[in-house]
TORRORO-505235 format. One record per residue (C-alpha): residue number from 1; residue in one letter; x, y, z. Coordinates in nm, 3 decimals. Example, Ala and Ser with C-alpha at 12.3 -4.5 7.8 and 13.67 -1.06 7.14 Angstrom:
// TORRORO-505235
<1,'A',<1.230,-0.450,0.780>>
<2,'S',<1.367,-0.106,0.714>>
This chain:
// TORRORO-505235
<1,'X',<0.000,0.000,0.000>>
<2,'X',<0.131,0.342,-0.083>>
<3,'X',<0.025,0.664,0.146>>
<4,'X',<0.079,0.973,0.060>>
<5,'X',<0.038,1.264,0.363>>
<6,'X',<0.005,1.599,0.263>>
<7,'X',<0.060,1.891,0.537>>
<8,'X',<0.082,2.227,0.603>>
<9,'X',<0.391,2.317,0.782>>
<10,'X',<0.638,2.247,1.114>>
<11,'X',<0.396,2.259,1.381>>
<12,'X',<0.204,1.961,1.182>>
<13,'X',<0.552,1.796,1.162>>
<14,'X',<0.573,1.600,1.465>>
<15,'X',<0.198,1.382,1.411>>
<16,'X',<0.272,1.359,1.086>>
<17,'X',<0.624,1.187,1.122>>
<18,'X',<0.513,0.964,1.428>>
<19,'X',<0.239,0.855,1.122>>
<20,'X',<0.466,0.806,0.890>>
<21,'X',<0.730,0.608,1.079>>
<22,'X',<0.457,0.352,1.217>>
<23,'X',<0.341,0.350,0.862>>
<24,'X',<0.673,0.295,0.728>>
<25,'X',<0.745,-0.024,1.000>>
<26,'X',<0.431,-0.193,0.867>>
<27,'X',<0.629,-0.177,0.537>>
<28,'X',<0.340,0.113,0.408>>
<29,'X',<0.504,0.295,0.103>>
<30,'X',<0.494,0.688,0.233>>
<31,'X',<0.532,1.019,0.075>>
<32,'X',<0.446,1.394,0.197>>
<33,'X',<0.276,1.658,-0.006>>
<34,'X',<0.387,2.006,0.163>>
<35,'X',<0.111,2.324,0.040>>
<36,'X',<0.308,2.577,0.197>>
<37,'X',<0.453,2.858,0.025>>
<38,'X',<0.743,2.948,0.258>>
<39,'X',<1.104,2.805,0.067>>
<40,'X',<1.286,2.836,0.460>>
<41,'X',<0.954,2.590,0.627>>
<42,'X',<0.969,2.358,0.290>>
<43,'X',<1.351,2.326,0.314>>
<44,'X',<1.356,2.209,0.691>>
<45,'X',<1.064,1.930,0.577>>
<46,'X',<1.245,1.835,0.294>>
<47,'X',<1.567,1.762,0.541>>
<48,'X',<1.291,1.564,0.761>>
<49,'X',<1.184,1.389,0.508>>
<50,'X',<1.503,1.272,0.382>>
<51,'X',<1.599,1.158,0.715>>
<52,'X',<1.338,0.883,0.742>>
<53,'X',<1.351,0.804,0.331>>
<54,'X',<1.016,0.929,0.202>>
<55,'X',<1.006,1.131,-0.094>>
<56,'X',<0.895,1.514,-0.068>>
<57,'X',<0.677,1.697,-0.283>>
<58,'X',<0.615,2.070,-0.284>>
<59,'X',<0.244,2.171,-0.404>>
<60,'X',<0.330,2.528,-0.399>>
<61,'X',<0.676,2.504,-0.628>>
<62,'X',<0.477,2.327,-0.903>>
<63,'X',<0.189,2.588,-0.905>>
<64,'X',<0.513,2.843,-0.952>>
<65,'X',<0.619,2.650,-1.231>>
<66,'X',<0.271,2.598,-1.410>>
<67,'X',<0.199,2.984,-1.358>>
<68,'X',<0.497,3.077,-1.488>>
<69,'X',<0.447,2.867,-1.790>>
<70,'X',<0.113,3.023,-1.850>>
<71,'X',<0.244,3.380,-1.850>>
<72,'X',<0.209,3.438,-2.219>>
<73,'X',<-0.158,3.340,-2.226>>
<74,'X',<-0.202,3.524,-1.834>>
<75,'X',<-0.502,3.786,-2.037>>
<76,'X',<-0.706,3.426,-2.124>>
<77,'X',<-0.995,3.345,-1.912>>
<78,'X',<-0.997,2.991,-1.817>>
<79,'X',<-1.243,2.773,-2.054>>
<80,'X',<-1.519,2.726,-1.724>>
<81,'X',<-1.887,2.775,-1.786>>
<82,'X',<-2.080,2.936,-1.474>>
<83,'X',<-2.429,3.122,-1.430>>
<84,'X',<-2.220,3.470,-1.320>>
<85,'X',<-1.975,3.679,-1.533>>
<86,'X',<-1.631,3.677,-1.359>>
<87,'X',<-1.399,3.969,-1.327>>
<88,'X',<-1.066,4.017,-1.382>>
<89,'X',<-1.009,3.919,-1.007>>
<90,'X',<-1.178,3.597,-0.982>>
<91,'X',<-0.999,3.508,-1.350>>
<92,'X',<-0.668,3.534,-1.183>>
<93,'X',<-0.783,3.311,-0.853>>
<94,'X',<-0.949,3.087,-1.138>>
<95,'X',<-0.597,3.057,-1.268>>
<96,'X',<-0.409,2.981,-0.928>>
<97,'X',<-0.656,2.742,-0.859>>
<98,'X',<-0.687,2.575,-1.146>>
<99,'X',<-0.283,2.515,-1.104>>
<100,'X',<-0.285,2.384,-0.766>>
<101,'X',<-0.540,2.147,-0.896>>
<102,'X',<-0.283,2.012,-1.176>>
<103,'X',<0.029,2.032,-0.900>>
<104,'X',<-0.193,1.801,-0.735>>
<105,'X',<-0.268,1.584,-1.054>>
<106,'X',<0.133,1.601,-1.086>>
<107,'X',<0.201,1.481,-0.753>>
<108,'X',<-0.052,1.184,-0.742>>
<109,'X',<0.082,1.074,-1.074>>
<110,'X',<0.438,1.068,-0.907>>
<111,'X',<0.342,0.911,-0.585>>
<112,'X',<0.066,0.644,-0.718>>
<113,'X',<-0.069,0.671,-0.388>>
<114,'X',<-0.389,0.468,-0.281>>
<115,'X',<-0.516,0.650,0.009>>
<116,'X',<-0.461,1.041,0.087>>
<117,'X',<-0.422,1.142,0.445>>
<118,'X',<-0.431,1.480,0.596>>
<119,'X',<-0.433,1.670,0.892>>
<120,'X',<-0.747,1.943,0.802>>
<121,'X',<-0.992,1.954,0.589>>
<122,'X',<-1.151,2.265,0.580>>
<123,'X',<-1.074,2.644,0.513>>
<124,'X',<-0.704,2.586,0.594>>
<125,'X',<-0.667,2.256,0.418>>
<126,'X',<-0.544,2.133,0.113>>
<127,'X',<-0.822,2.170,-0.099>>
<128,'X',<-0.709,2.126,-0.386>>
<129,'X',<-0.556,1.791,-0.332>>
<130,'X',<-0.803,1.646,-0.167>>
<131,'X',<-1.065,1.758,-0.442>>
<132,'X',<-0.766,1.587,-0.676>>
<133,'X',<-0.797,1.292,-0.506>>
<134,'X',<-1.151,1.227,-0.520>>
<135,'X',<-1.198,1.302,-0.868>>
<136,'X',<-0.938,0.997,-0.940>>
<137,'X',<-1.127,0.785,-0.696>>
<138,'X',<-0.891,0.805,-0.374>>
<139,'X',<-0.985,0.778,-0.076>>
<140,'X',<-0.941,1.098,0.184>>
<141,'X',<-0.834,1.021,0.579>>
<142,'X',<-0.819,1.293,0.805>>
<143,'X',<-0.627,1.247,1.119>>
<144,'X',<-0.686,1.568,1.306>>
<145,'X',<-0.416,1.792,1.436>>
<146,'X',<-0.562,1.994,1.663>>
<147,'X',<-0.959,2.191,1.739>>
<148,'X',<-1.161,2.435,1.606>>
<149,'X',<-1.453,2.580,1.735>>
<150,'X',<-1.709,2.780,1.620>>
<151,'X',<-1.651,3.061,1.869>>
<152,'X',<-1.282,3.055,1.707>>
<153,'X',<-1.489,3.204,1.429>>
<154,'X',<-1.658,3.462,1.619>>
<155,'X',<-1.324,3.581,1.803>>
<156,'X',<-1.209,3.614,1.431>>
<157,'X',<-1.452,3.816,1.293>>
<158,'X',<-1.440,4.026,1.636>>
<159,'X',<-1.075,4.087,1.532>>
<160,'X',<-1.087,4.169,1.208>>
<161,'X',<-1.393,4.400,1.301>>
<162,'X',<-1.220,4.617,1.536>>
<163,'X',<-0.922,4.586,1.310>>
<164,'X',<-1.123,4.733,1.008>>
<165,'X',<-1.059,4.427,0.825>>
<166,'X',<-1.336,4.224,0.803>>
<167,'X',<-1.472,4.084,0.456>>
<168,'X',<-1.850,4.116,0.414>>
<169,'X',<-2.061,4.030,0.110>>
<170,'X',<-2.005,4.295,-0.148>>
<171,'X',<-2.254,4.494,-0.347>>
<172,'X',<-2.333,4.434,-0.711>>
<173,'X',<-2.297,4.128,-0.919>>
<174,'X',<-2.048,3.948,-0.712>>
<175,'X',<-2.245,3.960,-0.423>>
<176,'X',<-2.584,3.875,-0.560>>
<177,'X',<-2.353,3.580,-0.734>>
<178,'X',<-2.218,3.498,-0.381>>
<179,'X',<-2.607,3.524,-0.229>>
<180,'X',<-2.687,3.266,-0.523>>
<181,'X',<-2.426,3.024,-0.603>>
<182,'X',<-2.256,2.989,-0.235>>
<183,'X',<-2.454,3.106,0.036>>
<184,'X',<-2.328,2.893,0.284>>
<185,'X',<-2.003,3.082,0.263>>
<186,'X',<-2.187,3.353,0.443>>
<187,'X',<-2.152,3.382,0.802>>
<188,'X',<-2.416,3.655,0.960>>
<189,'X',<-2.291,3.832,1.238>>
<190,'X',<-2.363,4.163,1.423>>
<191,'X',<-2.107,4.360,1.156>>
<192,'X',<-2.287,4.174,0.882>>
<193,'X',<-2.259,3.928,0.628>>
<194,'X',<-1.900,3.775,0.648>>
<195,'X',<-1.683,3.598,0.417>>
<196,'X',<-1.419,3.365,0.535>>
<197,'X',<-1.188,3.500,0.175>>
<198,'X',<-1.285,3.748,-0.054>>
<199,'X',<-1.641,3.703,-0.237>>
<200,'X',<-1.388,3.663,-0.583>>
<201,'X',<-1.184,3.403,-0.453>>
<202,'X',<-1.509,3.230,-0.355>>
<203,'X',<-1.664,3.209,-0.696>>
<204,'X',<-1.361,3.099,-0.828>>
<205,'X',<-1.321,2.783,-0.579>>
<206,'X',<-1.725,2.738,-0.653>>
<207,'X',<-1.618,2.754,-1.021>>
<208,'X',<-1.355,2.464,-1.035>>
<209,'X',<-1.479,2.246,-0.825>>
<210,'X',<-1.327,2.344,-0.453>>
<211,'X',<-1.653,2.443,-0.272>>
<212,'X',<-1.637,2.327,0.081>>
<213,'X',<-1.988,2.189,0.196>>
<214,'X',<-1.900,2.365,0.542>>
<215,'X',<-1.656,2.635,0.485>>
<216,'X',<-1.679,2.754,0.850>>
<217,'X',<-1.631,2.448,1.008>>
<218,'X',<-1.245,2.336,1.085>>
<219,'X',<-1.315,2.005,0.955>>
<220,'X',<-1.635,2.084,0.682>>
<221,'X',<-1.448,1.993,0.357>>
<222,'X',<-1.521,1.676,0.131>>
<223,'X',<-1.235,1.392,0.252>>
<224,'X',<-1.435,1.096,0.326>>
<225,'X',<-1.382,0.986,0.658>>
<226,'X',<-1.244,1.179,0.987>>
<227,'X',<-1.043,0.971,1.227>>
<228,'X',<-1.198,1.045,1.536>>
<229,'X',<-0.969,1.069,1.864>>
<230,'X',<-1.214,1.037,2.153>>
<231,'X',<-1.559,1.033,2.264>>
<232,'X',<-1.555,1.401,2.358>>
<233,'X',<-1.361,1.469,2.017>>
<234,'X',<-1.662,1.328,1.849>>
<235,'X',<-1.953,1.461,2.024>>
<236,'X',<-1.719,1.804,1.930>>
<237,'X',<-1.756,1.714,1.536>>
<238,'X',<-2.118,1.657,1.591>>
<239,'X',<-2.195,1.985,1.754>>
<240,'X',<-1.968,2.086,1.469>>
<241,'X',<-2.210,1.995,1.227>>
<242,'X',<-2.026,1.699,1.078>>
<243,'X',<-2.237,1.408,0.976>>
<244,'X',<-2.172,1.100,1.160>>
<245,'X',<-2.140,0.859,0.869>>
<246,'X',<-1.801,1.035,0.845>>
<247,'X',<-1.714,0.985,1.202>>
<248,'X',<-1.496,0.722,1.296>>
<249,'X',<-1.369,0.654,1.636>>
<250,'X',<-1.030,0.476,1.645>>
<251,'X',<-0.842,0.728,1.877>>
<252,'X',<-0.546,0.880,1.768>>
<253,'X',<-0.145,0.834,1.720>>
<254,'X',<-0.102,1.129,1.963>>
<255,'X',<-0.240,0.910,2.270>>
<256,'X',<0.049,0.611,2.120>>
<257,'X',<0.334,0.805,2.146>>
<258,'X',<0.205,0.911,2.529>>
<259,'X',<0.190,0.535,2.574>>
<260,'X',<0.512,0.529,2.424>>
<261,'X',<0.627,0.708,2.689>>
<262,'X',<0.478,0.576,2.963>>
<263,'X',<0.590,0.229,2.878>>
<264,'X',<0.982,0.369,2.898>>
<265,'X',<0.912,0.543,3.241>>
<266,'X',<0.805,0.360,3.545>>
<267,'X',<0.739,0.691,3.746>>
<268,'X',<0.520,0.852,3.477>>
<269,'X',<0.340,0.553,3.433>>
<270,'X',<0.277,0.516,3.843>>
<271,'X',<0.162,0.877,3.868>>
<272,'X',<-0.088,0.801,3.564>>
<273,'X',<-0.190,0.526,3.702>>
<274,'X',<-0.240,0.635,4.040>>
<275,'X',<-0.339,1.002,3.939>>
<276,'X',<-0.023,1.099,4.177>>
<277,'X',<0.304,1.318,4.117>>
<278,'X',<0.612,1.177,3.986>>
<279,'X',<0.828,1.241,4.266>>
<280,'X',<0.702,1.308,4.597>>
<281,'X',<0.721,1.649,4.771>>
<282,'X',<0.813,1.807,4.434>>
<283,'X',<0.541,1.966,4.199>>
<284,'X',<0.664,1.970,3.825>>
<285,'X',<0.514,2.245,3.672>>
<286,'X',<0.495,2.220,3.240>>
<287,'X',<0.432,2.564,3.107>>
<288,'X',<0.348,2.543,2.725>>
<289,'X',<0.305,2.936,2.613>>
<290,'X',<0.100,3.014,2.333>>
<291,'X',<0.223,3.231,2.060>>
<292,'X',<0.155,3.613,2.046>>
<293,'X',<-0.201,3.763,1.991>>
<294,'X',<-0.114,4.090,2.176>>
<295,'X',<-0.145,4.204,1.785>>
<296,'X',<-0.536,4.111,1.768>>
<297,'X',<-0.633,4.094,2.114>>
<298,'X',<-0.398,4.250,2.343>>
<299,'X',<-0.652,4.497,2.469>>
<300,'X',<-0.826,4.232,2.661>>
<301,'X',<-0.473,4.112,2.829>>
<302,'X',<-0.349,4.229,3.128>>
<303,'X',<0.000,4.270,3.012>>
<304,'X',<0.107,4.555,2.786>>
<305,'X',<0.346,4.308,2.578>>
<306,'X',<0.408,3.917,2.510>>
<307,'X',<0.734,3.981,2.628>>
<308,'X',<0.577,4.087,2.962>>
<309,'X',<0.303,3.820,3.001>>
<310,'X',<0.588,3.571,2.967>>
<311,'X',<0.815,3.715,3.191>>
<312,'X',<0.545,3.787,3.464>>
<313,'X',<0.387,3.424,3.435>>
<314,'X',<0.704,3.254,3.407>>
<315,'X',<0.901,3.441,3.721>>
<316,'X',<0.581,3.428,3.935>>
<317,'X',<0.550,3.023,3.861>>
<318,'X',<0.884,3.018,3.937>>
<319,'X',<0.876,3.169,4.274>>
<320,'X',<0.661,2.924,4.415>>
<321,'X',<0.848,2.673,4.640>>
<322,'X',<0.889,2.291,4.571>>
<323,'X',<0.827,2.361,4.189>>
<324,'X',<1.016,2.219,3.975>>
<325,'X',<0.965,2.431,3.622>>
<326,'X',<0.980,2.349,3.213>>
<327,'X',<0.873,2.563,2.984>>
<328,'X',<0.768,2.481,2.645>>
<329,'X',<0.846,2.835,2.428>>
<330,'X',<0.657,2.921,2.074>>
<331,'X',<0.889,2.882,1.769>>
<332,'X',<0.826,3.246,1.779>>
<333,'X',<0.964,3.361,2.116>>
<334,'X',<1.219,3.626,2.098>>
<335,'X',<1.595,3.529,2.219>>
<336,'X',<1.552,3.754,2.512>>
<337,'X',<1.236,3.600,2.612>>
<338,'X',<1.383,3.259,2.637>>
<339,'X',<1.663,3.418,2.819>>
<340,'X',<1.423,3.572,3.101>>
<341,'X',<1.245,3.245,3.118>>
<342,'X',<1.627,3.102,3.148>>
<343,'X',<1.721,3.346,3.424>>
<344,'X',<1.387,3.325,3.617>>
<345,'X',<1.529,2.923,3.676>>
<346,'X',<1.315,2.742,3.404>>
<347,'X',<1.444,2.481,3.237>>
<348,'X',<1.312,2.518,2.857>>
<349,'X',<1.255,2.202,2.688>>
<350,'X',<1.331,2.109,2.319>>
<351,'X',<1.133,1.771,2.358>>
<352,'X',<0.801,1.731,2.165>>
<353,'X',<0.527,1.878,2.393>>
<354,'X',<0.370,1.564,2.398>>
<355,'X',<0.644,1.402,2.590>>
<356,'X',<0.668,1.595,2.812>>
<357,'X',<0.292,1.575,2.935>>
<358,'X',<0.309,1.274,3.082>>
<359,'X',<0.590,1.342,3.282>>
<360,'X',<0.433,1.615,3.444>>
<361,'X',<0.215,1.693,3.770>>
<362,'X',<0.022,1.985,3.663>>
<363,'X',<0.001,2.147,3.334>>
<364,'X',<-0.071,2.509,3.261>>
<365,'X',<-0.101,2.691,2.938>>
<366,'X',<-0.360,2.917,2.708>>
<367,'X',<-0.659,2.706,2.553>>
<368,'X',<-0.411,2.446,2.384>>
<369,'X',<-0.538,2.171,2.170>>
<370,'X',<-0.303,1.952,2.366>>
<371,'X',<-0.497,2.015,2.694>>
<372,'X',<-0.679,1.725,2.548>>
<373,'X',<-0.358,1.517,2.651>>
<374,'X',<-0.292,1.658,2.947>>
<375,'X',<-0.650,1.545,3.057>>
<376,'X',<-0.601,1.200,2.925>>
<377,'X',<-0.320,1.171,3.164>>
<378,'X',<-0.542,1.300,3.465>>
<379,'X',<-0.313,1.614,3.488>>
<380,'X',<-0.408,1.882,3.641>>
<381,'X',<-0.466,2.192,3.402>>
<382,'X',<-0.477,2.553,3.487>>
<383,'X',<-0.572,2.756,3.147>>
<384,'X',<-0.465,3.113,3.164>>
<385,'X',<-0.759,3.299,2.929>>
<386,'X',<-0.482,3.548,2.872>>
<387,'X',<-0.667,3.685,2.543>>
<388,'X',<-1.009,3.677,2.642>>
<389,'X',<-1.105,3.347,2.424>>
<390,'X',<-1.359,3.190,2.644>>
<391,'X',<-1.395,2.872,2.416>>
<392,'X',<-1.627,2.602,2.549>>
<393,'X',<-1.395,2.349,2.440>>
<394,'X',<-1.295,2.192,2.821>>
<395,'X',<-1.664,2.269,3.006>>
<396,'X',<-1.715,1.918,3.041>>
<397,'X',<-1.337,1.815,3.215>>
<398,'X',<-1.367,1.876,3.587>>
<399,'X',<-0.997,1.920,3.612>>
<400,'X',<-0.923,2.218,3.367>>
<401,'X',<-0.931,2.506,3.567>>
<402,'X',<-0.979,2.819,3.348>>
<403,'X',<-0.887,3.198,3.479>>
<404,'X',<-0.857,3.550,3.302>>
<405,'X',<-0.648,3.681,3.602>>
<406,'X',<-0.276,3.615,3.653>>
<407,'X',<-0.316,3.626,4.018>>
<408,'X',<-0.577,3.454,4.067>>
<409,'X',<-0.397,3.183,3.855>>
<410,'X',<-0.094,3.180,4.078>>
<411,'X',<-0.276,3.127,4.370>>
<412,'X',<-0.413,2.827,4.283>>
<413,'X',<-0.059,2.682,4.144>>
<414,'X',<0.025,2.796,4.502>>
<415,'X',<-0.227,2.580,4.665>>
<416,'X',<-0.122,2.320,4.415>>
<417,'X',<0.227,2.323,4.542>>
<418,'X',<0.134,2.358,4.901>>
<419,'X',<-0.174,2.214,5.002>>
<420,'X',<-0.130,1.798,4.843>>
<421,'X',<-0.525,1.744,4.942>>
<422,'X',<-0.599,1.998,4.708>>
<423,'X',<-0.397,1.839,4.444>>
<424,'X',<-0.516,1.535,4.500>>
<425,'X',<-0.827,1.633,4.496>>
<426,'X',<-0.778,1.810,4.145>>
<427,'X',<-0.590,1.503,3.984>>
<428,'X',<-0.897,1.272,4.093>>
<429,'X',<-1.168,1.489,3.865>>
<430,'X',<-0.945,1.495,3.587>>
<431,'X',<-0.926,1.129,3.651>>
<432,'X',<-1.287,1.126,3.613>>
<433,'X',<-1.267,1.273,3.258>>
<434,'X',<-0.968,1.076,3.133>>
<435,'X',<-1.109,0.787,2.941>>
<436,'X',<-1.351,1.029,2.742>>
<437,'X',<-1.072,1.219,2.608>>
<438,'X',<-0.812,0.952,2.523>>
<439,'X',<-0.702,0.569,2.590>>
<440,'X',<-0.307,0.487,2.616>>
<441,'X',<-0.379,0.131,2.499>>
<442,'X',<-0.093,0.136,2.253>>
<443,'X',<-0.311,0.061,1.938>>
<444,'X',<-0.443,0.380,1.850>>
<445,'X',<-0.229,0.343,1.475>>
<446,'X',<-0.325,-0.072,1.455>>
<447,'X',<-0.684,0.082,1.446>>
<448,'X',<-0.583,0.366,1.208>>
<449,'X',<-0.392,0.108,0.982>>
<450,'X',<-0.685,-0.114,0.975>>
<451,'X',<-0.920,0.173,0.883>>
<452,'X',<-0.651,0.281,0.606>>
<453,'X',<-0.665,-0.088,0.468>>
<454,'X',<-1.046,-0.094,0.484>>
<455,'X',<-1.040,0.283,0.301>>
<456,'X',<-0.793,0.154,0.035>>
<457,'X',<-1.035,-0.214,0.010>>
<458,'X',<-1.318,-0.015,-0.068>>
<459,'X',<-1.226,0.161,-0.338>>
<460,'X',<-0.997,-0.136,-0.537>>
<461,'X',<-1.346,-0.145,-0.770>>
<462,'X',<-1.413,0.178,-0.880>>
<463,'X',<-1.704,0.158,-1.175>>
<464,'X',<-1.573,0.484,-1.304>>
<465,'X',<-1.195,0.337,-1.331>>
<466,'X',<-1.358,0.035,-1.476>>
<467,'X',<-1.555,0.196,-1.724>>
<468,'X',<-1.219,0.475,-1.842>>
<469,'X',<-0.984,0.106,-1.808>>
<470,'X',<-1.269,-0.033,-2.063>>
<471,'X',<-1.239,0.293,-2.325>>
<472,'X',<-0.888,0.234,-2.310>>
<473,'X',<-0.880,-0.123,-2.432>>
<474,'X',<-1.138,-0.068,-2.709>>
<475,'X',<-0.922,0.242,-2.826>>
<476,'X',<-0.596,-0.013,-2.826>>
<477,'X',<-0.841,-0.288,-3.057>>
């Protein structure tokens, strides 16, 4: 069986190579599609991807190339019949679109793949490989990176409201075209109608053949089934609005490499088991920052910079006796960040985040997809709402603790670190939430490879391959 992955850049990285290698030991043929534009991001993955021997393709170089090619002919509007009259702007996306769609077509004819798997599939996914895909009869996996909720939608169009920025359904004929021929691109909201892209690019992904049947949903595109991580992940894609027959519950490879390291480390796997610390009379403290949105939202933080919400959160933690403190930084920290978190005697880690989870007492961090981990590992979480996001992701996990105040956030570390009935007491509702949001079984990818196989079975008889195989004999005779 050959697998091709497609992602979007390094903070996908690490699932997607802990997929890849366990694909790779069950002898699975694997390549990765990158769709990201950056030559410095697509340079580190090819290096990746040449350590562990699976070929790399970049989406984005070939749509260069195919663009380029077309230069000459830039002034020709692409042969595509549709009820509305496009402009010159919606030509041009027509064009771009049209060559990611044959980048794609160049890629699958390279790889030969029989089963795409990706990590969205949605606004921010690779639409046009997936769409690719489906047209040639592959079958579409998604194994989900992180979450997206709805009410990440209405902080965004907040934002770009106050910002000045937000993109509402124009006036005129492209509007009217928008009201007609992709109304469910329309999100209404107190500012108005709202368009996740401009009303032109719109029509133009309508006009090939990329519509998204839920473009405001993180996981609303077309790939056929969603690998489903937990029961609270799924009844998550439900209130999403994703239809159940795509739904399927396997877990996830995230929870196997947490296993992984649980089966290497007797004391992390006693303190899970036992929903106790690691080492007695010590509280390790894992800090995993979020990047900046002082940018967007730093009138609802408390701190005038990012530089000083991480120094103040970071030397408070740090003051607290019998804590013993790691810091996971953003790829975007500043050097003189990371050396205040340094001084303030934090050790920063360069392990995977997910490693380190399990090896710690109490977690704390800013509405983190990976909170999901920390409460599969009955860990503690305190969730700093530094930006003002009040998601409704955690509601249901009795041990994520969610404040908008640093102070108030420090005193319960404090009693944490001080009082062990209280964090006792903490550890054993999280305990009580564990199992719905992940299993450390160890077969998490056994039950992904089987769905893979079943994916791939399906699909051996296509009638439509059948009937073009069949046109391509009698043209032969």
């Amino acid at each position: 069986m050959k697998v091709l992955i497609s992602g979007y850049g390094q903070s996908q990285w690490p699932l997607i190579e802990q997929i890849a290698l366990r694909l790779l030991r069950s002898r699975v043929h694997v390549a990765f599609a990158s769709f990201n534009a950056d030559a410095a991001v697509n340079a580190g993955l090819t290096a990746r991807c040449e350590a562990l021997g699976i070929g790399f393709h970049s989406q984005e170089s070939l749509v260069a190339q195919i663009l380029e090619r077309q230069a000459p002919r830039a002034t020709r509007t692409p042969k595509i019949s549709t009820p509305w009259q496009p402009d010159s702007t919606e030509e041009n996306y027509r064009r771009l679109l049209l060559a990611q769609m044959q980048a794609s077509q160049a890629i699958l004819k390279s790889v030969q793949p029989h089963l795409l798997i990706v990590c969205e599939d949605g606004p921010g996914g690779n639409a046009a490989l997936i769409a690719t895909a489906r047209q040639k009869g592959l079958p579409t996996l998604v194994t989900p990176f992180g979450i997206g909720e709805q009410k990440d939608y209405d902080n965004f169009i907040e934002d770009r409201a106050r910002e000045g920025s937000l993109t509402l359904v124009p006036e005129g004929p492209i509007g009217e075209a928008v009201r007609s021929f992709a109304p469910h691109w329309i999100r209404p909201s107190p500012h108005g109608e709202v368009l996740i892209h401009p009303a032109e690019f719109i029509l133009a992904k309508v006009a090939v053949g990329l519509d998204l049947p839920k473009p405001w949903v993180v996981q609303g595109g077309t790939a056929d089934l969603i690998a489903v991580e937990s029961p609270a992940m799924r009844r998550h894609y439900l209130r999403e609005g994703i239809a159940e027959s795509k739904l399927r519950q396997i877990g996830s490879v995230y929870c196997d490499v947490i296993a992984d390291v649980l089966a290497r480390d007797p004391k992390a796997m006693h303190a899970y088991r036992s929903a106790s610390v690691i080492d007695e009379g010590r509280l390790k403290l894992l800090i995993a920052l979020p990047p900046s949105y002082h940018g967007a939202r730093g009138h609802l933080a408390e701190h005038a910079s990012y530089s000083d919400f991480v120094r103040s959160l970071v030397t408070e933690a740090a003051r607290i006796p019998g804590i013993d403190l790691s810091v996971a930084v953003h790829p975007g920290t500043h050097a003189a960040d990371r050396q205040a978190i340094s001084a303030a005697g934090a050790r920063i880690s360069t392990n995977w985040l997910l490693e380190e989870i399990p090896r710690c007492d109490v977690f704390l961090t800013t509405w983190s997809s990976t909170i999901r981990w920390a409460i599969a590992c009955k860990k503690p979480v305190l969730n700093y709402d530094a930006y003002g996001f009040a998601l409704p992701t955690y509601r249901d996990a009795g041990g994520v603790t969610t404040t908008r105040n640093l102070a108030e956030l420090i005193a319960r570390l404090r009693n944490l670190a001080e009082n062990p009935d209280a964090l006792r007491a903490h550890a054993a509702r999280q305990a009580e939430s564990a199992p719905d949001w992940g299993q450390f079984d160890g077969g998490d990818f056994k039950r992904l490879l089987l769905l893979a196989r079943e994916l791939v079975a399906s699909r051996r008889f296509s009638p439509r391959r059948a009937v073009a195989k069949l046109k391509t004999i009698v043209k032969k005779l």
